[in-house]
VOBA-1610 file (N, C-alpha, C; in pm, whole numbers, padded with zeros to 5 digits, always signed):
BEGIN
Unk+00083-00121+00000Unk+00000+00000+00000Unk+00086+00125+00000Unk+00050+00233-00067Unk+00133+00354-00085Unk+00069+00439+00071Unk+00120+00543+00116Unk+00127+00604+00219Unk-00026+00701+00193Unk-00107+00678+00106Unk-00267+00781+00117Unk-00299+00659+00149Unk-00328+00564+00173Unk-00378+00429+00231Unk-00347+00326+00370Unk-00287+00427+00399Unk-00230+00401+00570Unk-00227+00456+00686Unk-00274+00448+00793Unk-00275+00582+00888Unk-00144+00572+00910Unk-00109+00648+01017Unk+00012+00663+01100Unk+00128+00540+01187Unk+00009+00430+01219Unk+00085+00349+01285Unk+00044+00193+01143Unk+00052+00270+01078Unk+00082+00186+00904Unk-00054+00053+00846Unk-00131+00134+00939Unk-00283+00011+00883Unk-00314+00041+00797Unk-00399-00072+00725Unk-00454-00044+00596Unk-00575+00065+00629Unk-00653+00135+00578Unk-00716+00211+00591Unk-00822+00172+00505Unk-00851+00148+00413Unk-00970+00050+00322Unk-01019-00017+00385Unk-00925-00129+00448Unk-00971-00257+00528Unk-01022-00189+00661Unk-00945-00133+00753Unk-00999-00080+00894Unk-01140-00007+00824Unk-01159+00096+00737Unk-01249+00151+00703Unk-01387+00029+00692Unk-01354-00097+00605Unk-01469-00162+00590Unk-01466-00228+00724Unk-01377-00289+00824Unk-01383-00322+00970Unk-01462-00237+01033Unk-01502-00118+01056Unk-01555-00031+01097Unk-01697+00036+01080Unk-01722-00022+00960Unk-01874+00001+00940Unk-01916-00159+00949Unk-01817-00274+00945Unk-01954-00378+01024Unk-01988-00365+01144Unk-01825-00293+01198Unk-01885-00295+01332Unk-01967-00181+01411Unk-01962-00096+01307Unk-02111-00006+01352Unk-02254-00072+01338Unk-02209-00160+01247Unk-02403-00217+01229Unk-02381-00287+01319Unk-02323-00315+01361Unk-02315-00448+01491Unk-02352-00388+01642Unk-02251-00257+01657Unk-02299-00198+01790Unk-02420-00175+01774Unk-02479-00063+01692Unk-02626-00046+01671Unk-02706-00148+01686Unk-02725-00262+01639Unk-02815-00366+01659Unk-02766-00399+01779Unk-02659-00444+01895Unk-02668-00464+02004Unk-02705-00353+02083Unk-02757-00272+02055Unk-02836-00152+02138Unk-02735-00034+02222Unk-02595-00057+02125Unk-02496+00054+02184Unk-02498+00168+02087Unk-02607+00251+02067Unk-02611+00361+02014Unk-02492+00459+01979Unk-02473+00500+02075Unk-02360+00619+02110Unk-02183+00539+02032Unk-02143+00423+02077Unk-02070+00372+02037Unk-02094+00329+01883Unk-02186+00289+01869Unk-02214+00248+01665Unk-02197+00414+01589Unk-02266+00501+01670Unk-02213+00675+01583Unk-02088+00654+01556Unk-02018+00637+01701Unk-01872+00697+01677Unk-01850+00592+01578Unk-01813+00483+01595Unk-01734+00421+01471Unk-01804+00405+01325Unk-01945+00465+01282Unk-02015+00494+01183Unk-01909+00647+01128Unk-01974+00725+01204Unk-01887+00830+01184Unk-01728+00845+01204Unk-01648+00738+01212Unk-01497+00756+01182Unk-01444+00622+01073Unk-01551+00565+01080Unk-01505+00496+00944Unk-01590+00591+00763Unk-01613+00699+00803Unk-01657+00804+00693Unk-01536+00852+00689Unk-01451+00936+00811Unk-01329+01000+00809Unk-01209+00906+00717Unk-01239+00794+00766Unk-01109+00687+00682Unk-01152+00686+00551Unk-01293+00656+00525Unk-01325+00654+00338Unk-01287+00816+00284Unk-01259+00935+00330Unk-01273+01013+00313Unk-01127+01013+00241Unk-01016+00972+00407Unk-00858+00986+00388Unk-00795+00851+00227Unk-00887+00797+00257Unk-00859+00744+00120Unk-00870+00776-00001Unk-00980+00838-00041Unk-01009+00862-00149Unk-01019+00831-00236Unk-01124+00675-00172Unk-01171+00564-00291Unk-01345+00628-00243Unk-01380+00658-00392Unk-01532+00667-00408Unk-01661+00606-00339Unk-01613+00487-00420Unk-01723+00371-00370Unk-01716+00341-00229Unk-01604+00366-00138Unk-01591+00343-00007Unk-01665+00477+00065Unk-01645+00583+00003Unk-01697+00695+00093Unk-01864+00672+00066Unk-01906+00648-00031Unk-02054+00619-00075Unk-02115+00540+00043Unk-02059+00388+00071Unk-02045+00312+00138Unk-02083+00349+00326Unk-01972+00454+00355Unk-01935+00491+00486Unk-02113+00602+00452Unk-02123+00658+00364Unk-02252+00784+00419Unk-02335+00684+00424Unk-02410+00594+00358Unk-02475+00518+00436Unk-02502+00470+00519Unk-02400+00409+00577Unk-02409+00352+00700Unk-02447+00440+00807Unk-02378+00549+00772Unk-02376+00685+00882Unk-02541+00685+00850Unk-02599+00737+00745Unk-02762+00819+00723Unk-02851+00693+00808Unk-02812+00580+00765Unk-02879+00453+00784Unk-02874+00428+00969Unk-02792+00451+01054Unk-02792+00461+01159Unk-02866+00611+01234Unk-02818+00687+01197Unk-02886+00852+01231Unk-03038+00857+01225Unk-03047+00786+01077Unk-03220+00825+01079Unk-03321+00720+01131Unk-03276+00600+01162Unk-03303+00525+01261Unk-03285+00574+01390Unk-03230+00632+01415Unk-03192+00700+01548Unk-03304+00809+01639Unk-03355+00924+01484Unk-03444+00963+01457Unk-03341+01100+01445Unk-03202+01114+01417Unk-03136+01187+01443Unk-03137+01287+01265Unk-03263+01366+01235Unk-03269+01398+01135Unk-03221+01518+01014Unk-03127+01553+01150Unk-03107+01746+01084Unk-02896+01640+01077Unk-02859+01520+01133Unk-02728+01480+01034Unk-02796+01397+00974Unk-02880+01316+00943Unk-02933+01298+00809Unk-02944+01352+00696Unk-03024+01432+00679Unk-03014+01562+00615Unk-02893+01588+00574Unk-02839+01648+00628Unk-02664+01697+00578Unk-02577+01604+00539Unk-02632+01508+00584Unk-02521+01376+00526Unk-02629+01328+00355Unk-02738+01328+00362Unk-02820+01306+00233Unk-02737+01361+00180Unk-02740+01508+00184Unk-02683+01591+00047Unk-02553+01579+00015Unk-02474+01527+00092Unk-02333+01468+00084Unk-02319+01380-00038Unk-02438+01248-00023Unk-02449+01152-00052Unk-02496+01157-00205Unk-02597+01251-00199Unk-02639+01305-00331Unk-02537+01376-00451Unk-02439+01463-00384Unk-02369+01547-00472Unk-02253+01435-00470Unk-02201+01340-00366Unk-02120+01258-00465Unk-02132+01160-00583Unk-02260+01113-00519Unk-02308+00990-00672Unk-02360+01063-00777Unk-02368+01211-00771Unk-02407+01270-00865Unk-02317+01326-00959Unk-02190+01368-00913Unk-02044+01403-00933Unk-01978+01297-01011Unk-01952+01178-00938Unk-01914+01101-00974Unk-01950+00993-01081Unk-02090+00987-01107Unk-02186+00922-01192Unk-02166+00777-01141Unk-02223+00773-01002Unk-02235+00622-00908Unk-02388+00611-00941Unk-02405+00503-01014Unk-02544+00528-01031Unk-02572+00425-00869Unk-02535+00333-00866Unk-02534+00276-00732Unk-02586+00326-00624Unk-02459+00441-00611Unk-02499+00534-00484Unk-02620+00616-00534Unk-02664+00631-00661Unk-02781+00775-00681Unk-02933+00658-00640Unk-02897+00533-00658Unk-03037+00448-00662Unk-03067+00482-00455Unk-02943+00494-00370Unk-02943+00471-00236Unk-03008+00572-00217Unk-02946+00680-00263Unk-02997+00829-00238Unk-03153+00806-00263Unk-03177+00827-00373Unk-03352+00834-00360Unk-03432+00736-00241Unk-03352+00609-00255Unk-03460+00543-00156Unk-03429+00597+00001Unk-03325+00643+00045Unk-03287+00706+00187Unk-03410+00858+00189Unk-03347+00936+00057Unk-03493+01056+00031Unk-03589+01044+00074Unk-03664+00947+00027Unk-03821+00884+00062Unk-03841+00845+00212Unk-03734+00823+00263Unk-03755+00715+00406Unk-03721+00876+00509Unk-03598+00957+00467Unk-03596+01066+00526Unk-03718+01202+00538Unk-03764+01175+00425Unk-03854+01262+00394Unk-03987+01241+00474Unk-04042+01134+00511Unk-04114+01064+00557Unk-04117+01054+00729Unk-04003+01033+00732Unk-03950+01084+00932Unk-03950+01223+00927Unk-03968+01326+00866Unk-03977+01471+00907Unk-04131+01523+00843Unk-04205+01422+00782Unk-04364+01468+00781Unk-04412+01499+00636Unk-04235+01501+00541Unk-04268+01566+00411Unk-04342+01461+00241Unk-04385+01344+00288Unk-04370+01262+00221Unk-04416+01106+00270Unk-04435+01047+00168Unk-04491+00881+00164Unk-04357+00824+00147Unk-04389+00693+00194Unk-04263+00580+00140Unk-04341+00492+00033Unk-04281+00447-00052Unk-04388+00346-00177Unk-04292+00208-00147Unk-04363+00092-00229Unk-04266+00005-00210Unk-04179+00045-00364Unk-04047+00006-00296Unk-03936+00046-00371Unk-03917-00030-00481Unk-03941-00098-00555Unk-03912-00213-00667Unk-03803-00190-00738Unk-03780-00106-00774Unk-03667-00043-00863Unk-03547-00043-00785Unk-03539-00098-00654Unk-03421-00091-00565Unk-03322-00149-00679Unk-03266-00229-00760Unk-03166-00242-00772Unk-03227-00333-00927Unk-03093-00284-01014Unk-03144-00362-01204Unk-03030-00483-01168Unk-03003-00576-01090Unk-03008-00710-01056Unk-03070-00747-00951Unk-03110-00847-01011Unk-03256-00867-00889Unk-03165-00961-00810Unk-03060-01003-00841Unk-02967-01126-00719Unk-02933-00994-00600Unk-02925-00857-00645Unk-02844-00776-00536Unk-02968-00713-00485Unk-03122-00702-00504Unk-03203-00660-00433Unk-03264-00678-00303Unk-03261-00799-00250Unk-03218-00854-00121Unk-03145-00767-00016Unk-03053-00691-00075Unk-02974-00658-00008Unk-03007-00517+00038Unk-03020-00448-00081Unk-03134-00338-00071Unk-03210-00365+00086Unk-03299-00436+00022Unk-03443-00431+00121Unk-03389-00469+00287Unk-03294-00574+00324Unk-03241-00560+00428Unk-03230-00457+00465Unk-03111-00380+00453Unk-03041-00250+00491Unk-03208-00162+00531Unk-03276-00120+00442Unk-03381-00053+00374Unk-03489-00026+00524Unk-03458-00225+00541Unk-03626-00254+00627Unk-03550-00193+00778Unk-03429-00225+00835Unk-03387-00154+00932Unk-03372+00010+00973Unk-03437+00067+00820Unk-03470+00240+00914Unk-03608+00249+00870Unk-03691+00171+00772Unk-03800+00208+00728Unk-03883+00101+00727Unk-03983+00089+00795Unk-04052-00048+00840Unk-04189-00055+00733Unk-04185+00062+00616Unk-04283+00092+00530Unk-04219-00011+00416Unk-04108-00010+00406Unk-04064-00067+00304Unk-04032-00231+00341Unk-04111-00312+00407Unk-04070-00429+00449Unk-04200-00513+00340Unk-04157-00572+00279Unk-04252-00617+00137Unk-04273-00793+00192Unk-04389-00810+00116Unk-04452-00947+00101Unk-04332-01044+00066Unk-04189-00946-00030Unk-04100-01093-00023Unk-04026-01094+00073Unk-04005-01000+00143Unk-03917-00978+00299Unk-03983-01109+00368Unk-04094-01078+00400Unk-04193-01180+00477Unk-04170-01302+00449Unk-04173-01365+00309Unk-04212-01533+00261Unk-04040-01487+00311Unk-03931-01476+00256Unk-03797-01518+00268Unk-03781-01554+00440Unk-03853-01430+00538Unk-03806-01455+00639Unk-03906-01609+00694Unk-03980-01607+00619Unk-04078-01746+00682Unk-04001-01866+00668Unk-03951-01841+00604Unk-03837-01953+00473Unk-03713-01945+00546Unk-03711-01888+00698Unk-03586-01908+00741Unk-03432-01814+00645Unk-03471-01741+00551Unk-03385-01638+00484Unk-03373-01514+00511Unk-03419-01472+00641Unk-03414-01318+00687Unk-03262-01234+00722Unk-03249-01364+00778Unk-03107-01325+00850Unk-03115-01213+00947Unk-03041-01113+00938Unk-02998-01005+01048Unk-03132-00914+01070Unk-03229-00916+00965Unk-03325-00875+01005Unk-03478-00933+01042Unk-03464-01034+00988Unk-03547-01146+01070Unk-03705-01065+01165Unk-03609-01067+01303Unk-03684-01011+01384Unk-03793-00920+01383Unk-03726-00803+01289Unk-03804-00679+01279Unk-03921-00713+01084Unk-03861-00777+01073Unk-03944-00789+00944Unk-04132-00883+00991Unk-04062-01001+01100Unk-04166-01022+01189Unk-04252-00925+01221Unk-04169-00852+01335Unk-04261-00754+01390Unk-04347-00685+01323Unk-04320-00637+01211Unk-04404-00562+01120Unk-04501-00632+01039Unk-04471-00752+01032Unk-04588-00872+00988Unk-04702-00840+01088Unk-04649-00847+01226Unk-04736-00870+01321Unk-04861-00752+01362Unk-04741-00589+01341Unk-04783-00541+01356Unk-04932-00491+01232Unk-04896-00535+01121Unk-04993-00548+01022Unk-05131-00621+01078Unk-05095-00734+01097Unk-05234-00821+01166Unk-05298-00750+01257Unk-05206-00659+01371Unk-05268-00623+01427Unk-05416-00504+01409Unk-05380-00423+01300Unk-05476-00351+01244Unk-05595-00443+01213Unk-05628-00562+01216Unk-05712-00601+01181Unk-05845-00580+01277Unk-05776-00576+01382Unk-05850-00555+01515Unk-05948-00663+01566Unk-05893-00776+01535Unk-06019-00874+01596Unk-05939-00989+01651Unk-05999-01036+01764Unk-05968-01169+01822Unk-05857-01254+01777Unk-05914-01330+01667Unk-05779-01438+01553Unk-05669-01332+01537Unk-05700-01187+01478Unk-05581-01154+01459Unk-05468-01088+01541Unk-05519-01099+01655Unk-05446-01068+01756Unk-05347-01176+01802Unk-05414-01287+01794Unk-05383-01427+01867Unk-05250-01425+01751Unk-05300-01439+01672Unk-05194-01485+01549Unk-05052-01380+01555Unk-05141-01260+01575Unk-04990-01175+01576Unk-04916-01180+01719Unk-04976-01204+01782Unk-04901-01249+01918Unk-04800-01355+01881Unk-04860-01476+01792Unk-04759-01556+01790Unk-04650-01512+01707Unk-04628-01423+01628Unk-04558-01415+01535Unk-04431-01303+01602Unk-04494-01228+01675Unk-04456-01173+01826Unk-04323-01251+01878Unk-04363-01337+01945Unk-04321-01479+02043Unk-04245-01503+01975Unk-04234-01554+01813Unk-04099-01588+01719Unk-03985-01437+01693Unk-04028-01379+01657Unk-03944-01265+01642Unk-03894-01239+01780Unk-03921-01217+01921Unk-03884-01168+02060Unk-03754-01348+02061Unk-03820-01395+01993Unk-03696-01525+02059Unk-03611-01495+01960Unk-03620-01476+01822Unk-03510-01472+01721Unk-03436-01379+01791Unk-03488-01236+01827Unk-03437-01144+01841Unk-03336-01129+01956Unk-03362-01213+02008Unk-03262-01287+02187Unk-03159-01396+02109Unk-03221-01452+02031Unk-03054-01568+02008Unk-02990-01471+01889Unk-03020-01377+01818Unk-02927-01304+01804Unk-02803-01229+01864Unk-02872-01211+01978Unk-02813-01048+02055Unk-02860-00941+02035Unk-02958-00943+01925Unk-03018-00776+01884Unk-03076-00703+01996Unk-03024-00634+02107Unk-03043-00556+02163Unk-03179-00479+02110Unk-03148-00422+01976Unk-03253-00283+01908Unk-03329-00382+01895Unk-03344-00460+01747Unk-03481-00559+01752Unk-03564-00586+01845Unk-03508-00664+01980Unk-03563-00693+02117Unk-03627-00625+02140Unk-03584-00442+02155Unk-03678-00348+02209Unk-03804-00289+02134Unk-03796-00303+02007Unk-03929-00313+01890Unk-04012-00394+01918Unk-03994-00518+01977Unk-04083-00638+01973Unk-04133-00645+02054Unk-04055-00616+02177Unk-04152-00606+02293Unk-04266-00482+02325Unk-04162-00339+02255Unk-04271-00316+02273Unk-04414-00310+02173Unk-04438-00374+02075Unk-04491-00411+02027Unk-04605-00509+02078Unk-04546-00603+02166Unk-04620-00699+02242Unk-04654-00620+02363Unk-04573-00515+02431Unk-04683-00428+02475Unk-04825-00387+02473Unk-04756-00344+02361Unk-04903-00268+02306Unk-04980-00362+02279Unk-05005-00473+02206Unk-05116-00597+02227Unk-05142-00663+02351Unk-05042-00692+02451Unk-05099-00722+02575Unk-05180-00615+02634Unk-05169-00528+02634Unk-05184-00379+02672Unk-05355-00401+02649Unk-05332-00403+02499Unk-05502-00387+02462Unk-05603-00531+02532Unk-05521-00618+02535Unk-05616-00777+02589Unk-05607-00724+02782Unk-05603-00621+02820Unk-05553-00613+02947Unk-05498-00676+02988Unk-05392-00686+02981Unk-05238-00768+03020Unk-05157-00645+03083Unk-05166-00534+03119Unk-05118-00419+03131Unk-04963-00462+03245Unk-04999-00557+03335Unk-04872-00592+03406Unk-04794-00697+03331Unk-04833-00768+03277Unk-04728-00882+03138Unk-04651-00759+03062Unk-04733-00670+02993Unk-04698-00588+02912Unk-04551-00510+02973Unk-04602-00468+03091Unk-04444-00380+03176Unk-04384-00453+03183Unk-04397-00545+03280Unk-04292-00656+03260Unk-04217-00700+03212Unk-04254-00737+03077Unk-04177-00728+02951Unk-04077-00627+02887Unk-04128-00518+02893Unk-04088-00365+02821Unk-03987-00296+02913Unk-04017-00313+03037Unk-03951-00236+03141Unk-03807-00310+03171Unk-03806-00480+03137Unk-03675-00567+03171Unk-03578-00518+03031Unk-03647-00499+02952Unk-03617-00451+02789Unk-03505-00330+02826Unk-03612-00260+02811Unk-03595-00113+02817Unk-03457-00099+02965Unk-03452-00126+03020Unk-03352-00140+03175Unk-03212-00215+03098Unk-03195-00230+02971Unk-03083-00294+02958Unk-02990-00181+02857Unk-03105-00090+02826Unk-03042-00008+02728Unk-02938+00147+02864Unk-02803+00139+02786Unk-02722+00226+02858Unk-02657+00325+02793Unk-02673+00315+02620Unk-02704+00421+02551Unk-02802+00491+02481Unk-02769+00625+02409Unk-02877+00620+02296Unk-03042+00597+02335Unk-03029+00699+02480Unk-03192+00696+02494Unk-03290+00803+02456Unk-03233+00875+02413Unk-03267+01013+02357Unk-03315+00975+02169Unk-03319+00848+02179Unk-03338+00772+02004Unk-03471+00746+02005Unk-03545+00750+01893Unk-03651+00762+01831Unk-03748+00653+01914Unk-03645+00520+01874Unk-03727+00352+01972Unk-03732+00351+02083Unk-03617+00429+02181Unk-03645+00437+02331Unk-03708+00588+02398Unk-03738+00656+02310Unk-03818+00741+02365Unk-03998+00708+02373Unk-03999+00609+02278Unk-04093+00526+02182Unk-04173+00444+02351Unk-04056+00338+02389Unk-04065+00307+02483Unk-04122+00335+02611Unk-03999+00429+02628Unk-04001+00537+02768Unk-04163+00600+02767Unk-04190+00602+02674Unk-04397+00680+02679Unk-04438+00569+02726Unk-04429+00456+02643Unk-04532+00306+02664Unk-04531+00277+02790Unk-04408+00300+02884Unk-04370+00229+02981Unk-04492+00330+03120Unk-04460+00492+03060Unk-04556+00566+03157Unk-04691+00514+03126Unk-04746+00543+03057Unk-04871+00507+03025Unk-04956+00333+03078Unk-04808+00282+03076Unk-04858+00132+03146Unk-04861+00175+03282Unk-04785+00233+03355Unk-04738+00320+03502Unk-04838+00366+03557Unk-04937+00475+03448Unk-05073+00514+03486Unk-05218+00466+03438Unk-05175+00352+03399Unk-05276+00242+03408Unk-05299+00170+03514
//
């Protein structure tokens, strides 16, 4: 490696750079907020010191993709337009397909806009999968009928859990008896996937999710129970969109 590809104490910087954004998706899903920023946001600084394209493309994602999950929307924002004027600069059509679908999902957390399902995510359909993963972890609008059969099919992988939940939470609109029962169970699978993972974040979606349906069958003490052992494990990142989410459910069970 030539010396723009090395820090100081002579690492690769490509490689630490891609070391660094798995392991931001990794803190984040184990529910270490504050720690997944920092190394989200310093593996951007390394794609930066390199000055390989496709890697900095790479690093703003991860960064927008954690933030706006976060609910953290004004560096969203500023990182969008980052994201925009490089794949636009550069003619990444790659990165310009990310941009629009992050647009829609950002636009949508600040009030300005719908999410559609995305189909056009990607002109190979072997790499669209991949899309919709990433996708379904800040935008639970975009979790599609094939998210669902794959994850039934045991093909969810890392998102599994939450693609459940949003199954469930679908049934739940139905508002009747069976479909409660049913989404409870579907509940019960996702809260266990979401434990032999480690997913910290998942865990706390699901439960409180099953909150809110125990909640409604008056279960109101199952419901805390659940949410409050949840919620008591998180030691960052409470000021985030899901645990403030929480932190209401938990009063409201309190003054029940």
């Amino acid at each position: 490696n030539d010396d723009s590809h090395t820090d100081p104490n002579g690492a690769d910087l490509p490689q630490m750079c891609h070391l660094r954004m798995i392991l931001a998706r990794s803190l984040w899903l184990q529910g270490l907020t504050d720690s997944a920023l920092v190394a989200a946001r310093r593996s951007l600084v390394e794609a930066e010191l390199c000055g390989n394209a496709h890697l900095r493309g790479s690093a703003l994602i991860v960064v927008i993709t954690i933030t706006t999950a976060c609910g953290y929307m004004e560096e969203s924002n500023g990182l969008l337009n980052s994201l925009r004027e490089h794949a636009s600069t550069r003619g990444l059509e790659y990165f310009q397909l990310w941009t629009c679908c992050l647009e829609a999902i950002v636009a949508k957390r600040v009030g300005h806009g719908e999410v559609e399902e995305l189909s056009f995510l990607s002109p190979d359909p072997l790499q669209s999968s991949q899309y919709v993963d990433v996708l379904t972890a800040v935008g639970e609008e975009l979790v599609s009928q094939d998210s669902i059969m794959r994850t039934e099919q045991n093909r969810g992988g890392w998102v599994a859990a939450e693609v459940l939940r949003v199954k469930a939470e679908r049934m739940m609109r139905e508002r009747d008896a069976a479909a409660f029962e049913d989404a409870e169970a579907v509940l019960l699978r996702a809260l266990d996937i979401a434990r032999e993972q480690q997913a910290l974040r998942w865990e706390l979606k699901v439960a409180t999710s099953l909150a809110q349906l125990w909640s409604a069958q008056q279960e109101r003490g199952k419901a805390y129970e659940l949410l409050s052992g949840v919620y008591a494990r998180f030691k960052e990142g409470l000021h985030t969109t899901d645990l403030l989410g929480a932190a209401e459910m938990l009063q409201r069970l309190r003054v029940a």
